[in-house]
N, C-alpha and C positions, 0 to 999 in steps of 0.2 A: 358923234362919229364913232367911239367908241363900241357904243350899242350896237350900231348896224355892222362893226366885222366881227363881234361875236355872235350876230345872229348867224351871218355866214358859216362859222367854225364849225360847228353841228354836219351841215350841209357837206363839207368837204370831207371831214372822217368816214360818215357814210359813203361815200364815193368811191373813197381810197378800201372799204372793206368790199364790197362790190366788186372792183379792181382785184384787190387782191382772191378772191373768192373764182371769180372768172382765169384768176391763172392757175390757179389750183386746177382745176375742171380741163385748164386746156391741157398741164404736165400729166396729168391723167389718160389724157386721151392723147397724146403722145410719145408715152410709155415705149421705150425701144423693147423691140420681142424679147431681147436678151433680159432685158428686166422682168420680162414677165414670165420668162421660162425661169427666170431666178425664184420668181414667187410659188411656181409649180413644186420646185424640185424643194422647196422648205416640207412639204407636205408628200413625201415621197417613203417609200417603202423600199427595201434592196433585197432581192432574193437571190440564188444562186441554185439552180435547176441542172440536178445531173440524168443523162440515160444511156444506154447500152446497147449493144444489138450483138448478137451471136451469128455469123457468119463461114460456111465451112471451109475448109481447108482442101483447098486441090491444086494446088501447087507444093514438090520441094526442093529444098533450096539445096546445094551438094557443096561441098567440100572435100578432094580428094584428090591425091597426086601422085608421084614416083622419087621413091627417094632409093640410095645405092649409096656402094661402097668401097672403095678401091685402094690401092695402092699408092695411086696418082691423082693430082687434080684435073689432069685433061681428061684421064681414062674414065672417072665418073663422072665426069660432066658430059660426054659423049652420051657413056649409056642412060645416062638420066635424059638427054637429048633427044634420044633416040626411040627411048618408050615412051617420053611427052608426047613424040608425033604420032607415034602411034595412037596415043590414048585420044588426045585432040581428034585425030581423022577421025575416031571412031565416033564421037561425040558431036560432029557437027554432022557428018551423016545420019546421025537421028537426030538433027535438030532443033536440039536443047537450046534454051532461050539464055540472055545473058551471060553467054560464055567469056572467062575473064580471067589471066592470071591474076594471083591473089598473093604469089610470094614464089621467090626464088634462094636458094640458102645453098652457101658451100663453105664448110668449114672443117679446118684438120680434127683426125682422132686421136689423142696422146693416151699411150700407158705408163702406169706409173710402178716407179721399183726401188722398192728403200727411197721414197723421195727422191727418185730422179726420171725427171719425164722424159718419154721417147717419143719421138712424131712413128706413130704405125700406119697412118693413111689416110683419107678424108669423105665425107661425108656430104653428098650432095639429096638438093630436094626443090622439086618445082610442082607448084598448086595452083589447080582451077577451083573456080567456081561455076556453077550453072544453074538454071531452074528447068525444072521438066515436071509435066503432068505425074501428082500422086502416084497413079495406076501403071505407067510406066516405069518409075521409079525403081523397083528392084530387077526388073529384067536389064536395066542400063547399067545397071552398079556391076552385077555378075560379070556383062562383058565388056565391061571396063577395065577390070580387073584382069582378066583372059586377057587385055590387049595392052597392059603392061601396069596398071596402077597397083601401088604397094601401101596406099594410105589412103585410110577415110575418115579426116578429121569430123565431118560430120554433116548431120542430117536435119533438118527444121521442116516444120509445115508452114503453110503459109497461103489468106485467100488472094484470089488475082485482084488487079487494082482495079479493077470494075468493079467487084464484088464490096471491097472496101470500100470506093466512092458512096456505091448504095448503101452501105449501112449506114454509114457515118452519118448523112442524109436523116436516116431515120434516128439515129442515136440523137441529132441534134434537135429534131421537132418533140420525142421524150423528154427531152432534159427541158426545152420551151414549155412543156404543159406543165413538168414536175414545177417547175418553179411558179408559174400562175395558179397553183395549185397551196403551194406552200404560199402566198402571197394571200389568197383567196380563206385559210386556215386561220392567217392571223388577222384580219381585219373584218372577216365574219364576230372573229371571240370581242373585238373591241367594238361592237356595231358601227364599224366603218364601211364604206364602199369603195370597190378597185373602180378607178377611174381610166386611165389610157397611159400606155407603155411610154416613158421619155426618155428613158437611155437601154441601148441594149450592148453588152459587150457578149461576141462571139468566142470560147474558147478555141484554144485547137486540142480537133477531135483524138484522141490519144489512141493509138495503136501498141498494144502490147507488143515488144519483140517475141520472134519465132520460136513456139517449142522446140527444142532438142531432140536431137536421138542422139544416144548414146554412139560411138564411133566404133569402140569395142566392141560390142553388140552387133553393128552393120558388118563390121571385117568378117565376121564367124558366118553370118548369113550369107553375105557374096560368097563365100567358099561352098555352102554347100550345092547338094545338087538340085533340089529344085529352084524355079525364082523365087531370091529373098523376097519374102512378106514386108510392104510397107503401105502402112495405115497412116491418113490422117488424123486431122479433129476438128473442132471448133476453134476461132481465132473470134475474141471479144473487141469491139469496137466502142470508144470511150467518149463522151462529149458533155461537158457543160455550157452552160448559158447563162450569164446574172444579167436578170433585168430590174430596171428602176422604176417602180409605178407609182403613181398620183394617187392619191384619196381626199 
């Protein structure tokens, strides 16, 4: 009796390794995708791909208002009132885009004597902002001035958001090759091969803020007689891309 269930024993291990063998084979082909995007990403490379685009400037941006000075706070706030509308009417009759107050200010002026301060009057100031085509730009500023503005904080260039959309656009399929490129550099030297893209993060496309003009500068030019000279420029458009690839 003995004999015959160790003959069996043989027969059963073999069984159970078969069994076990056939479940191996089935978790294999079972494999949830996340596990097998886990096995991708072990063999993965990480670049980070920048580009640019140069796009012109024909838009600028203004900043400029009416500030006074009076005896009273009703009496400057009037005349500051009074040439706002004017300045405004003039400005939406060549309508300029985003027209916006940007700040309103009225506060006393004291002088001082041996250390003792006197209220002499106050100091009022109200400011727009607006955008208008480059080329029109110094002809607006001169009769703006003519129609009561006494301040030009200032001036910026800047491309219209179309033009921006477009570039970005392109800055971001540059920074997509740079970085296939940089990807392509390192895995040539190890003789590896770039396999297919598995993760991609999209930066956001960076816009430089608006050159400046000087304000001091613009005041001197509205004054004279012919239209103030205003030149744009180029506005650069910025965008990275890291992507994650297989080898």
């Amino acid at each position: 009796m003995n004999q015959g269930r160790n003959e069996t024993r043989p027969s059963r291990l073999s069984h159970l390794k078969v069994m076990a063998a056939s479940l191996g084979l089935m978790g294999l082909a079972m494999m949830s995708p996340a596990a097998m995007a886990q096995e991708k990403i072990q063999r993965t490379v990480t670049v980070t791909g920048r580009g640019s685009e140069l796009v012109a400037t024909t838009l600028s941006q203004v900043r400029l208002g009416v500030e006074a000075q009076g005896k009273t706070a009703n009496a400057v706030q009037q005349e500051v009132a009074r040439r706002s509308n004017s300045v405004v009417t003039y400005l939406k009759s060549r309508n300029v885009q985003k027209l916006e107050t940007t700040g309103i200010n009225l506060s006393p002026t004291y002088r001082y004597d041996n250390g003792v301060q006197t209220l002499t009057g106050y100091t009022a100031s109200n400011m727009v902002s607006f955008r208008v085509p480059t080329k029109d730009a110094g002809a607006i500023l001169d009769e703006a001035v003519k129609a009561g503005a006494s301040r030009i904080d200032g001036i910026s260039f800047i491309a219209s958001d179309e033009a921006i959309a477009a570039a970005r656009k392109v800055a971001l399929q540059e920074a997509t090759q740079d970085g296939l490129s940089q990807a392509d550099a390192v895995l040539q030297t190890l003789n590896l091969t770039r396999k297919e893209v598995v993760n991609i993060q999209i930066n956001n496309a960076l816009v430089p803020a608006p050159r400046p003009y000087l304000a001091e500068a613009m005041m001197a030019k509205a004054a004279a007689a012919p239209p103030s000279p205003v030149m744009g420029g180029d506005q650069e458009v910025e965008a990275t891309v890291t992507l994650q690839i297989s080898y």
